[in-house]
VEXMARVO-155561 format. One record per residue (C-alpha): z, y, x; residue in one letter. Coordinates in steps of 0.02 Angstrom, whole numbers, plus 50000, padded with zeros to 5 digits. Example, Ala and Ser with C-alpha at 12.3 -4.5 7.8 and 13.67 -1.06 7.14 Angstrom:
2
503904977550615A/503574994750684S/
This chain:
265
480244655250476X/481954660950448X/482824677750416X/483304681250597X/481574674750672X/480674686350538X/481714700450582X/481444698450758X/479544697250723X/479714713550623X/480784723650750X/479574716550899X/478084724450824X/478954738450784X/479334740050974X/477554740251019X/476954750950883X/478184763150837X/477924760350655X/477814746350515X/476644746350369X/477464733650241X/475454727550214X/474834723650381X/476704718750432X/476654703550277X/474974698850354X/475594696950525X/477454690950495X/476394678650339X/477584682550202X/477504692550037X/477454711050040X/479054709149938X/479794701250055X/479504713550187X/480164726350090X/481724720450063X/481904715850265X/481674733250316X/482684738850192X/484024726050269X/483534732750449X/483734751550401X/485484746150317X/485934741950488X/485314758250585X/483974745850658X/482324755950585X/482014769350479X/481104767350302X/479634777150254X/478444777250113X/477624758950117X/478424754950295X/479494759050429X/479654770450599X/480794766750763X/482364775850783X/481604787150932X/480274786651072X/481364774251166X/481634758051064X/482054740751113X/482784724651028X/484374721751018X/485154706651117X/485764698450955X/483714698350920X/482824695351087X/483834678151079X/482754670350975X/481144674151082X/480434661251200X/482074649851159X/481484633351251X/480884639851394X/482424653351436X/483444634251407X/482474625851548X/482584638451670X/484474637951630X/484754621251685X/483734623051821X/484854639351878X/486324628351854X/485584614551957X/485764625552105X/487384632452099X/489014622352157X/490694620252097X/491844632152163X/490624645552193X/490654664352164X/489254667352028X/488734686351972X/487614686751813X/486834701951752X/486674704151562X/485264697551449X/484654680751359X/484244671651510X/485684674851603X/486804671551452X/485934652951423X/486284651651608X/488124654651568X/487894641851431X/487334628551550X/488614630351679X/489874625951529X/488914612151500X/489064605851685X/490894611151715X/491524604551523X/492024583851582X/493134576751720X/491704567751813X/490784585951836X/492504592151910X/492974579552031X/494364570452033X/495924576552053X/495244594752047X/496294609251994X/495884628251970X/494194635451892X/492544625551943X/491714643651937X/492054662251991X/490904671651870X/490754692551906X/489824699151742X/489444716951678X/489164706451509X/490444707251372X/489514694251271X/489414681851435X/491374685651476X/491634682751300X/490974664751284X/491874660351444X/493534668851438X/494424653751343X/493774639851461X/494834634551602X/493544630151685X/493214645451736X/493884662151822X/493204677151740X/493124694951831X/492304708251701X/491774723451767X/492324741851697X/491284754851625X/490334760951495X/489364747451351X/487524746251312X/487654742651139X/485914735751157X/486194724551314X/488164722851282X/488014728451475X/489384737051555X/488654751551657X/489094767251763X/490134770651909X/491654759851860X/490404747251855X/489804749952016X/491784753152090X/492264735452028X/490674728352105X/490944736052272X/492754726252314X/491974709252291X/490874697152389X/489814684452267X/488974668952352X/487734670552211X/486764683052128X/485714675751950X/484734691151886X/483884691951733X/482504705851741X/481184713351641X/479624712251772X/479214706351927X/477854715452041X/477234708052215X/476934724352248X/478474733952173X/479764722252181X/481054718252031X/481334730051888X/482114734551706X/481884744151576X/483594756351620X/484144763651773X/485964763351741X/485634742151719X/484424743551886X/485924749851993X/487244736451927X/486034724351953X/485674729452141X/487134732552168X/487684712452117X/486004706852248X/486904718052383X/488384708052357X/487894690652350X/487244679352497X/485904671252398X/484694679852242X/484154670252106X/482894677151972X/483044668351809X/481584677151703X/480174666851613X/478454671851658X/477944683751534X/479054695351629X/477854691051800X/476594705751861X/477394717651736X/478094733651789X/479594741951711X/480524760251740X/481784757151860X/481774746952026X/482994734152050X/482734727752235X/481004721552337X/480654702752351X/481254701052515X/482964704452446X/482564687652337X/482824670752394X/482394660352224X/481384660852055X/481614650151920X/480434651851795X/479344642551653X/477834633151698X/476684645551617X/476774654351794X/475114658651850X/474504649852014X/474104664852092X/475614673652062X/476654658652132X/475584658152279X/475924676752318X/477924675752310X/477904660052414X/476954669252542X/478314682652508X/479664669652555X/480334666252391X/480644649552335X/479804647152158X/480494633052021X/479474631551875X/480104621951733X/
């Protein structure tokens, strides 16, 4: 295991729990206590925990990875249902993404279908996609490829998320028309609808499934029947899910009888 997958181990159990104990936290990470000690000590260095005698406590009552560390969760899987994404969108189309891992492997792909001349056409000129992102790290990656026309939203960043949120956000979002919406989300409720963990994120990202002719949730299915703070949008404003094939047969069967169309990869 290296550094970064320990870490993430270490801060993800501290996100459930609240608090480390360098003992049980060697047992379940299956490294030396020494070891341990010296990665929180690493962690605190960078404002990510604080230390205590023989452990380690979150920052506050409301914690949550880092971007930089989700990443390295559920890797394959958030790749699959990235290519898939890409699969259905077309050259030329207007794309907005929402921030997170998913959506920024889904970024990732579409390089990988717009980067040679046969995925361009022939005698094509001008950017094979429109992407509309809150995202700094998506608009990031894709600001130096021609291939692409990049429209960033204002506001204010989510040092977490490296989301852009707010109301000059939601002011840039409100002049454009997208022909595609790919949301990444944090749970997915037949009964509740789509949801994340802040509402400031929840409102950009209804605001981008108001704006787009078709909705595409990109979310792998540890995220399906779990609830989370702030409402996004109900099912019936989504026309696809792509997800990983650990989606549960029942659950699939209830958002096809909600009209979604559901890719598992």
């Amino acid at each position: 295991m290296s550094k970064q997958e320990r870490w993430s181990e270490l801060l993800e159990l501290l996100a459930v729990a609240g608090k480390l104990d360098v003992e049980e936290a060697a047992v379940s990470v299956a490294v030396s206590p020494a070891t341990i000690r010296r990665d929180l000590d690493e962690l605190a260095e960078q404002k990510l925990l604080v230390r205590t005698r023989g452990g380690a406590i979150a920052h506050g009552v409301s914690y949550e990875l880092p971007l930089r560390y989700k990443s390295s969760r559920r890797v394959s899987e958030k790749q699959r249902i990235a290519s898939a994404v890409a699969d259905l969108l077309g050259a030329g189309d207007v794309v907005g993404l929402n921030g997170g891992t998913t959506t920024t492997e889904v970024a990732r792909a579409l390089v990988l279908r717009a980067g040679g001349p046969a995925e361009r056409g022939e005698g094509s000129s001008g950017p094979m996609y429109t992407i509309v992102t809150n995202a700094l790290n998506i608009a990031g990656e894709l600001a130096v490829r021609p291939q692409f026309k990049i429209v960033v939203t204002g506001g204010v960043a989510r040092p977490q998320t490296y989301e852009l949120v707010g109301p000059l956000t939601e002011g840039v979002l409100s002049q454009v028309v997208l022909d595609v919406a790919v949301l990444g989300v944090d749970g997915v409720d037949p009964l509740l609808g789509v949801m994340t963990h802040h509402e400031d994120e929840a409102s950009v990202s209804r605001l981008l499934a108001e704006r787009a002719r078709k909705v595409i949730l990109a979310t792998d299915s540890s995220k399906m029947g779990k609830r989370a703070f702030a409402r996004i949008c109900g099912l019936d404003r989504v026309d696809v899910l792509v997800t990983d094939s650990g989606l549960a047969p029942d659950m699939a069967a209830r958002l096809t009888e909600a009209g979604i169309e559901v890719v598992s990869v």
